[in-house]
C-alpha positions in Angstrom: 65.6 6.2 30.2 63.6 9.3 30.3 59.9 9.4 28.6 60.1 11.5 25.8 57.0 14.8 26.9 54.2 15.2 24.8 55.8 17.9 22.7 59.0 16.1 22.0 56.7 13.5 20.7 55.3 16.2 17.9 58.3 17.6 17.7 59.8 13.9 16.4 56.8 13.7 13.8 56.9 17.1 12.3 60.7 16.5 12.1 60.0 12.3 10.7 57.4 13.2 8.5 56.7 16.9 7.4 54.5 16.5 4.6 52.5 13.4 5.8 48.7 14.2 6.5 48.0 14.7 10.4 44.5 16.1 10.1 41.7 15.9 7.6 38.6 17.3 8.0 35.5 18.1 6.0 37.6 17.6 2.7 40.8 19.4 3.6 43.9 18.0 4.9 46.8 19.9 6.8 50.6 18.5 7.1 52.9 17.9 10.6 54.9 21.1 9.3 51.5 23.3 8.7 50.2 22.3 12.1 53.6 22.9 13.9 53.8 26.1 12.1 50.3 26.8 12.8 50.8 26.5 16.3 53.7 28.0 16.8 52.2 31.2 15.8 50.0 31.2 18.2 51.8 30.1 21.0 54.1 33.1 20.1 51.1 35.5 20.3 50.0 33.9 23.6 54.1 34.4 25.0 54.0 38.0 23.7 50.8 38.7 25.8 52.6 37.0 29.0 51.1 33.5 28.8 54.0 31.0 29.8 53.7 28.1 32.4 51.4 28.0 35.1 49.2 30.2 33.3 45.5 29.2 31.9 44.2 30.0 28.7 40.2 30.2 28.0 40.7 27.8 24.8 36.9 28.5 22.7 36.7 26.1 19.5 35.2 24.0 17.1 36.1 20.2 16.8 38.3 20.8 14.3 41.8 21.6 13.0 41.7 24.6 15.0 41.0 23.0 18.4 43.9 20.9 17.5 46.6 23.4 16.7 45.2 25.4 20.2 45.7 22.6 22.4 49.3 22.5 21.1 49.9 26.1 21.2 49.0 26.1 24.7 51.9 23.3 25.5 54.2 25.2 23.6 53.7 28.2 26.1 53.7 25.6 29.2 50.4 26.6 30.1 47.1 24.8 30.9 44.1 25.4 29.2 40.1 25.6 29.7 38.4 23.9 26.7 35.1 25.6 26.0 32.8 24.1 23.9 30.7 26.7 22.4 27.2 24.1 22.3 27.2 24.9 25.8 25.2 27.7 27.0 26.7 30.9 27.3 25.8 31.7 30.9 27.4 28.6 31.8 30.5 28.9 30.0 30.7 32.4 31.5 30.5 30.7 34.6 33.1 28.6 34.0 35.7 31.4 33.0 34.6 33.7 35.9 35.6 30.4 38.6 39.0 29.8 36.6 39.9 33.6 36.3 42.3 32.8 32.8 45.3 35.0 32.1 44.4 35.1 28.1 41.4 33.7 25.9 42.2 31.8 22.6 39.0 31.5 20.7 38.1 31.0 17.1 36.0 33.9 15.6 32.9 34.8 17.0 33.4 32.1 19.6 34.6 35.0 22.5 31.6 35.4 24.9 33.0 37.2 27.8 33.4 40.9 27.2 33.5 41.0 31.0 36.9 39.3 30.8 40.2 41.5 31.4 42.3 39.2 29.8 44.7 39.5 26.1 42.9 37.7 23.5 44.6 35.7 20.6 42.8 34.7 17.5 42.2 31.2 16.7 42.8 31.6 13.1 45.4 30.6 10.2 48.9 32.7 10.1 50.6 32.6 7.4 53.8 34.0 9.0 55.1 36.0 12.1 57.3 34.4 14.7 57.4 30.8 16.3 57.5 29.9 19.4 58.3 26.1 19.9 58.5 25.3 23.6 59.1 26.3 26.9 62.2 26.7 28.4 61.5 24.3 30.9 59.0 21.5 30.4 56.3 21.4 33.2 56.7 18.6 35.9 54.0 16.3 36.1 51.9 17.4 38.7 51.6 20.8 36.8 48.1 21.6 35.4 46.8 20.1 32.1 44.0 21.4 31.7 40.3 22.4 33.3 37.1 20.0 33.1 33.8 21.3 34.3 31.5 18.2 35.0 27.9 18.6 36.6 27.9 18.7 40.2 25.4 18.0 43.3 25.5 21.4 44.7 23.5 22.7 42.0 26.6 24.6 39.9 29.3 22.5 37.7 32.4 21.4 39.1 35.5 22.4 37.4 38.3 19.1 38.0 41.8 20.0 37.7 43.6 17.9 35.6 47.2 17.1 36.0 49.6 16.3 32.7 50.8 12.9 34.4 47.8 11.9 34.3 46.8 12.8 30.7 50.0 11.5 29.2 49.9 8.2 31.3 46.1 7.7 29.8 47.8 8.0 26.2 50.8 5.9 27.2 48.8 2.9 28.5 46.8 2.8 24.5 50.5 3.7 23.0 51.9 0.3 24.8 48.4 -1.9 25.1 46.6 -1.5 21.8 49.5 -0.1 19.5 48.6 1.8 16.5 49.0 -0.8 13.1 50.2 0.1 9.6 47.7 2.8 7.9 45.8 3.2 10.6 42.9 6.2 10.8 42.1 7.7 14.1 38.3 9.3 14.3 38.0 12.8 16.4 34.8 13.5 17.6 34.8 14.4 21.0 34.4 18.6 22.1 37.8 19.4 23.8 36.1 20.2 26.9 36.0 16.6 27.8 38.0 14.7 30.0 38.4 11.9 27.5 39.6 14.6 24.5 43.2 14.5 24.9 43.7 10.8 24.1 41.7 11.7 20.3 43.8 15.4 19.7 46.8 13.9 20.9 46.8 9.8 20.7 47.1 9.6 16.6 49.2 12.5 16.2 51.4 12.2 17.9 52.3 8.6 16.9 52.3 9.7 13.2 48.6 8.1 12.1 46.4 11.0 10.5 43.5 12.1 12.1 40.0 12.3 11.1 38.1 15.2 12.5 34.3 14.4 12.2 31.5 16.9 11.8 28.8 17.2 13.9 26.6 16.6 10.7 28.5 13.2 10.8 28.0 12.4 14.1 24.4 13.2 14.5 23.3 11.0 11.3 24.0 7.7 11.5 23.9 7.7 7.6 26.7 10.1 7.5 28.7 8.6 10.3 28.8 5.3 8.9 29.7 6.5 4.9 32.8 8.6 6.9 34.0 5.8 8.6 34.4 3.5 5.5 35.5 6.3 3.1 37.6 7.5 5.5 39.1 4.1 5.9 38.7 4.4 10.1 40.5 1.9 12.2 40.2 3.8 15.7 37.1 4.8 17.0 36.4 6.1 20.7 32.4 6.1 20.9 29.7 6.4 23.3 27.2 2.7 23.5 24.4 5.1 21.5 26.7 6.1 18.7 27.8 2.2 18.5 24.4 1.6 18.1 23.5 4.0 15.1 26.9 3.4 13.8 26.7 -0.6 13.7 23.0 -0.3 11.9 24.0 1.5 8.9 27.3 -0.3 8.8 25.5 -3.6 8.1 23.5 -1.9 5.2 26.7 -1.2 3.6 27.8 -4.1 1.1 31.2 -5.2 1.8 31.7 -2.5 4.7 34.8 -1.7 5.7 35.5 -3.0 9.5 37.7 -1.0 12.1 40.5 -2.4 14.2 39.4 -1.0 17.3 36.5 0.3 19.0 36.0 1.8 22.7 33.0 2.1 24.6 33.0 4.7 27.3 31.1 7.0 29.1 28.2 5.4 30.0 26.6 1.4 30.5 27.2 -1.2 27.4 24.9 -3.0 27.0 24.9 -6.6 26.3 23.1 -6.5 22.9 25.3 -4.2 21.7 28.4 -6.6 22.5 26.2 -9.1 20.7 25.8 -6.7 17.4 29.7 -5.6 17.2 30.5 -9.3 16.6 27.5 -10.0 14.1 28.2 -6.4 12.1 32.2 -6.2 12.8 33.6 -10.2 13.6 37.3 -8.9 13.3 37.4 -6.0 15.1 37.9 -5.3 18.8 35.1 -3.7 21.2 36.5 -2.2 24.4 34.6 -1.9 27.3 36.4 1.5 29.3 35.5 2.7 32.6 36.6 5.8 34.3 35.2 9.4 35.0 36.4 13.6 35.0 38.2 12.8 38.4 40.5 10.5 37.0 41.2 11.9 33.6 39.3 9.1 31.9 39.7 5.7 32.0 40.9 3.3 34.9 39.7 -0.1 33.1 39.5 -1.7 30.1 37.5 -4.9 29.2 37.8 -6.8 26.0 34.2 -7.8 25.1 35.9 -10.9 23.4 35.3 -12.4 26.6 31.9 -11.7 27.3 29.7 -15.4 27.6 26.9 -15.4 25.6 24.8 -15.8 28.7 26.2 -12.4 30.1 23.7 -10.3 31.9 26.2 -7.2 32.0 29.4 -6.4 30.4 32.4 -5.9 33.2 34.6 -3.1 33.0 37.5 -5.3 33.3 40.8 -4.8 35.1 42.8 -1.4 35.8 45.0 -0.2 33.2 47.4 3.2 33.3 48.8 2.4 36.9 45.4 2.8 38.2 44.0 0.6 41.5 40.4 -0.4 42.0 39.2 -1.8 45.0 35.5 -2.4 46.1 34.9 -0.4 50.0 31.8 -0.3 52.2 30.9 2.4 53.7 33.3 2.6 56.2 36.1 2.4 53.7 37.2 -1.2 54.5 37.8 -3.6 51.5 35.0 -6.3 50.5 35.8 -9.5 49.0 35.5 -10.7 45.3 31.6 -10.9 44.6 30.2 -8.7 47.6 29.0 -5.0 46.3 30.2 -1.9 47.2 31.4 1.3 46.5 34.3 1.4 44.0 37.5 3.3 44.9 39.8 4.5 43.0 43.7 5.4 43.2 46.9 5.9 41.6 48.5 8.3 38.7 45.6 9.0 37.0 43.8 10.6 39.9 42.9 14.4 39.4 44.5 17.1 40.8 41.4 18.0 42.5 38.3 20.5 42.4 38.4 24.0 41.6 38.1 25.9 45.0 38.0 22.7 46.5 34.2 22.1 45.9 33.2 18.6 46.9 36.8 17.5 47.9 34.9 15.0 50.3 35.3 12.6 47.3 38.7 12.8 47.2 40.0 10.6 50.7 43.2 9.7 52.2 43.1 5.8 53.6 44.8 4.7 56.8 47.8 3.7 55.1 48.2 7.4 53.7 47.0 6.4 49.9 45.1 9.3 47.9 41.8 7.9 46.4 38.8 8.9 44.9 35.4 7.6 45.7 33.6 7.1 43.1 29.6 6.8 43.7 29.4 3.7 41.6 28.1 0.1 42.7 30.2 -2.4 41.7 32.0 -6.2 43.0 35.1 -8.2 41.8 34.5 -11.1 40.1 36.3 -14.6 40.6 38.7 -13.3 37.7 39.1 -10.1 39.4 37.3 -8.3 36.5 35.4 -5.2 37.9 31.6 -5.4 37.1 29.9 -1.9 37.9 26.2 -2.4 39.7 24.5 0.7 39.4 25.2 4.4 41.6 24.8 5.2 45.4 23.9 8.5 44.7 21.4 10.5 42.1 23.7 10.8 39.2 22.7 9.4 35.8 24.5 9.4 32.5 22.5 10.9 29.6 24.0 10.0 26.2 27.1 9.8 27.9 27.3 12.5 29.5 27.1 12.6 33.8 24.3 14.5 35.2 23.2 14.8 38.5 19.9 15.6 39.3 20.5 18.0 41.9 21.7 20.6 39.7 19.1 20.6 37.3 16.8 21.1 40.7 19.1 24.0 42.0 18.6 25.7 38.5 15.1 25.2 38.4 14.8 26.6 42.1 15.9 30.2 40.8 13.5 29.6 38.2 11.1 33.1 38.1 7.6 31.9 40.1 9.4 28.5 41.2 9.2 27.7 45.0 10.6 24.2 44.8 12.2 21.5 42.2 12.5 18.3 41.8 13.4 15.7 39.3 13.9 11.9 38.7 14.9 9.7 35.7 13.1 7.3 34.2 14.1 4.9 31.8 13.5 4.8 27.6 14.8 2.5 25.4 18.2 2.0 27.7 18.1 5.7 27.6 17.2 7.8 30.7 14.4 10.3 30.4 14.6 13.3 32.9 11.1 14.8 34.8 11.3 17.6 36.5 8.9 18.8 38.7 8.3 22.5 40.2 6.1 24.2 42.7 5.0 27.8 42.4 2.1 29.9 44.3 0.6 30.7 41.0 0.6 28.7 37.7 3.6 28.6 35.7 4.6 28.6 32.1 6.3 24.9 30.7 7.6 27.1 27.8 8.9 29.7 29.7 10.9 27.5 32.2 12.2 25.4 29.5 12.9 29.0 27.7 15.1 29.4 31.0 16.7 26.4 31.7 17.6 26.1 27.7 19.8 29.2 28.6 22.0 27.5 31.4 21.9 24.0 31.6 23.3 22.1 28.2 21.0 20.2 25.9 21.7 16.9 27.8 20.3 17.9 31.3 17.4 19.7 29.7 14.0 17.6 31.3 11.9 15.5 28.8 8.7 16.1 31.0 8.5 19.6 33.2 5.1 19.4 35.4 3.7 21.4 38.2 2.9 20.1 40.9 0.7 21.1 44.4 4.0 19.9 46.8 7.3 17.7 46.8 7.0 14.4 48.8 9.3 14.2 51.1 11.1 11.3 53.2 11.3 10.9 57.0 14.7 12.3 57.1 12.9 15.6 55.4 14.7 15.5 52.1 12.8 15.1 48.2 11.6 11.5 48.1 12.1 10.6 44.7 9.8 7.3 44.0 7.4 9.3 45.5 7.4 11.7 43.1 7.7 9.2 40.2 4.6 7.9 41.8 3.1 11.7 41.6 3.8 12.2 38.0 2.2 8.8 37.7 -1.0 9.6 39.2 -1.6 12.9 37.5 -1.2 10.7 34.1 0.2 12.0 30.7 1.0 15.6 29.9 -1.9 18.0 28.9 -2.2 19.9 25.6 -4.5 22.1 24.2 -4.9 19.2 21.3 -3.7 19.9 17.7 -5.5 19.0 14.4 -3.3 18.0 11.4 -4.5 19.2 8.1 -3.3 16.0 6.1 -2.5 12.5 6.8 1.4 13.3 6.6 1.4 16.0 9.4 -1.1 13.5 11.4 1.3 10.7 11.0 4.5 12.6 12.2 1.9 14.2 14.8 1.9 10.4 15.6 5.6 10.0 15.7 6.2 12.7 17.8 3.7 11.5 20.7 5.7 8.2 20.5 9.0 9.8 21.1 8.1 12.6 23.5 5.4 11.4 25.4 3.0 14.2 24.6 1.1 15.3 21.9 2.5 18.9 20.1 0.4 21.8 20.9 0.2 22.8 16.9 2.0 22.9 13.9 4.3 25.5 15.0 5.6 23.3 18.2 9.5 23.3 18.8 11.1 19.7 18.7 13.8 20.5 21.2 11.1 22.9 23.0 8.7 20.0 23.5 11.9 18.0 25.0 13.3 16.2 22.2 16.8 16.0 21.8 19.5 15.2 19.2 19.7 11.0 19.9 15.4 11.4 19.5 15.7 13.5 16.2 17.8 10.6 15.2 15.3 8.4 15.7 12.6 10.4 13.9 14.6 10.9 10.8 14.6 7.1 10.9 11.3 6.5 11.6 9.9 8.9 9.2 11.0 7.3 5.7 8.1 5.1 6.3 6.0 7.9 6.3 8.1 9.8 3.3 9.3 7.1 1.2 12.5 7.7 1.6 15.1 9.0 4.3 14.6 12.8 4.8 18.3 13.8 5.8 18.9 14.8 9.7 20.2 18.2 8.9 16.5 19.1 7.4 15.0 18.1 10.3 17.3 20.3 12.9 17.3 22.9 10.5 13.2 23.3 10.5 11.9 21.1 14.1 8.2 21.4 13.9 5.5 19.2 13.1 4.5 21.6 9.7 7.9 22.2 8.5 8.8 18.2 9.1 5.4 17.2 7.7 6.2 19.6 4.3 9.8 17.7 4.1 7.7 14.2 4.2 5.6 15.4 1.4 8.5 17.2 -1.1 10.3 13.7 -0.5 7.2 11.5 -1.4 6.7 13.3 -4.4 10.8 12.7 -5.1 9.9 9.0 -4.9 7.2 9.0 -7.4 8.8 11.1 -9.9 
């Protein structure tokens, strides 16, 4: 029996159910007939301007309907696509379009930043009518491009990872077959589609007929929000990061009588042990899996069922391999290790990427002596006695931030080409189970923190942006002449906390979220006037502050204040208008 492709499955919804909800988002719904329609339209433009399969369209949007009905237009032409997500600097994205060379751009309004580009553009908009175009002829095999992933890389520029659409529908097949969908259930969409894991959330709900909830960003940056969506929304599926758990689980317990999902993932980076613990105090009948997997191979590789965690646990495994995929545990001269020796972990089977653009660090990709493809994978890990894969930490200098995979030598490379910079280098330390990222430079004359953050804001995405920069007289280096990173740890260390020129608050409210601010960024602000995301905050820390601050104002002052006006006067004036709310 043949395995129906991912657009027969639409096709067999909009035809089911026409009318029934796919998407809602920020208060509007649209049907299976207005999203086929919807893309259809556009995949019509896109055919009319030569796009058809083996092409690759520059796909710029939003999370939202519109990424949705983009991706699909894009399958209906055959071709593959490049998700850009426009929170990503523009230099970069450029970058990312200038490797890939695509044959058309699809982009929401104001969302097309390459002029540069000789390529037809279609508009990522509503269409009330004009022609529809429903497939291709000829449905493209499974080894044929999916779609385009750009992940940071070690040689000091992103890596795009070609991925393939056996492996994309085998990820979505495995959750179809494992963890099928019950009766009213309510998938949450929250991820950018230029992630490797975004498929399974566009694609996994719709196209087995359970509506989709696209989230907004206000949502997913304020806990509050996030939590108040998830039980008016009625959410059963949720596919999170360990740090959105976290906020999410904290103001789910403050909720009387919360509504509990069916199923919730973990993925992208470490859970930790509390956070098992916390899931079964806040949520005792749903399920927490553990995923493990990466760009390379589009996703996940292995699932664990936290179910099974002892209550002794000092880490949570990442379980067994699911969709077809094969672990095994190497040294380093690619010869399997027993169950509890460490190693590197190796991966192959379906899911496996195509491969790099241009075939940049195709070293990772390696052919064993029986002739199987694999892909090694950096990461530390053993078997245990139940064959459960437990992940030990990374043989390399790659660090996940918030989820996201960051290696240190490209935030060096960019710093390097800095203006004034000689040298750059950079080591994480950690915060709270989250990693903090110094870098250091060296430069013959002194050199502006503000401009270099100024600099590195406008290539490298908020994630990879330094907590600390600091100047330094040299780079210690290691016998075999490259950066040696503990002993620049040990530099930092030695030149003690970060110098400003002081600041005095004019109240106790600014002085107490002057306070704040030291405890979260390490430093003082210079004055009133200080940038929160200049200073090296970030959205997870801003999180943190609105949280922190109701002490100080009485009440909660709302996330979206606080991003909209980041510095120490404007926050300080918010405390006061909401202190004087609480009295009146």
């Amino acid at each position: 029996m043949t395995t129906p492709t991912l657009l027969k499955r639409f096709a067999a919804q909009v035809a089911a159910r026409p009318e029934a909800v796919a998407l809602r988002h920020t208060g509007t719904t649209l049907t299976y007939r207005e999203l086929d329609e919807w893309s259809g339209r556009l995949a019509a433009q896109l055919a009319a301007k030569g796009t058809r399969p083996g092409s690759l369209v520059a796909l710029a949007a939003q999370r939202g309907p519109a990424a949705v009905a983009g991706v699909l237009a894009v399958l209906k032409t055959g071709a593959a696509y490049l998700g850009l997500d426009p929170a990503i600097p523009v230099r970069r994205q450029r970058r990312m379009v200038e490797e890939t060379g695509p044959g058309a751009v699809l982009a929401e309004p104001g969302l097309d930043q390459f002029p540069t580009l000789d390529a037809p553009r279609v508009r990522l908009a509503p269409l009330a009518d004009g022609p529809v175009h429903d497939g291709p002829e000829q449905e493209p095999d499974d080894d044929a491009l999916f779609h385009i992933v750009y992940t940071s890389g070690t040689t000091g520029n992103p890596k795009g990872v070609r991925i393939s659409h056996r492996s994309v529908r085998g990820r979505l097949e495995w959750m179809w077959a494992d963890h099928p969908f019950p009766e009213n259930a309510v998938l949450a969409v929250q991820k950018s589609l230029a992630l490797v894991a975004s498929p399974w959330e566009l694609l996994g709900g719709l196209l087995q007929g359970v509506p989709s909830v696209v989230l907004s960003t206000e949502e997913l940056l304020d806990p509050v929000l996030f939590a108040a969506a998830v039980a008016e929304e009625r959410i059963t599926h949720l596919y999170l990061t360990p740090h959105l758990i976290d906020g999410l689980l904290e103001e789910s317990a403050r909720l009387p009588g919360s509504h509990q999902p069916v199923l919730v993932t973990s993925g992208a980076d470490s859970l930790p042990v509390r956070t098992v613990h916390r899931f079964r105090e806040v949520w005792p009948d749903a399920t927490l899996l553990n995923l493990y997997g990466m760009t390379e191979t589009a996703s996940n590789v292995a699932a664990y069922d936290t179910a099974a965690l002892p209550a002794d646990a000092g880490r949570v495994p990442v379980g067994h391999a699911v969709a077809g995929a094969s672990l095994s545990v190497r040294d380093r001269h690619g010869r399997r290790l027993p169950p509890g020796v460490t190693g590197e972990v190796w991966v192959s089977g379906p899911p496996l990427a195509l491969g790099y653009l241009g075939g940049d660090g195709e070293d990772r990709f390696t052919v064993d002596d029986r002739g199987v493809r694999h892909y090694r994978t950096g990461d530390r890990g053993r078997h245990l006695p139940d064959g459960a894969l437990e992940i030990t930490g990374r043989a390399d200098n790659q660090i996940k931030v918030r989820g996201y995979r960051v290696e240190l030598e490209e935030i060096e490379s960019t710093l390097r080409k800095a203006p004034g910079v000689t040298d750059a280098g950079a080591y994480a330390e950690g915060e709270d189970g989250e990693p903090r990222i110094v870098a250091c430079v060296t430069a013959e004359e002194e050199v502006s923190t503000a401009a270099l953050r100024g600099y590195l804001r406008d290539r490298l995405p908020d994630y990879m942006l330094p907590a600390r920069l600091q100047q330094v007289p040299r780079l210690p280096l290691g016998p075999n002449g490259k950066l040696h990173r503990a002993g620049l740890r040990t530099l930092v260390a030695d030149i003690g906390p970060e110098r400003t020129a002081g600041f005095t608050p004019s109240d106790a409210t600014e002085a107490a979220v002057a306070a704040l601010w030291e405890e979260l960024l390490g430093a003082p602000p210079t004055d009133a006037d200080q940038n929160f995301f200049d200073a090296g905050g970030h959205s997870l820390l801003a999180v943190r502050f609105a949280n922190r601050l109701a002490k100080t104002a009485g009440r909660r002052v709302p996330l979206r204040r606080i991003l909209a006006a980041p510095t120490v006067g404007a926050i300080a004036a918010l405390c006061r208008e909401a202190q004087k709310e609480a009295r009146a």
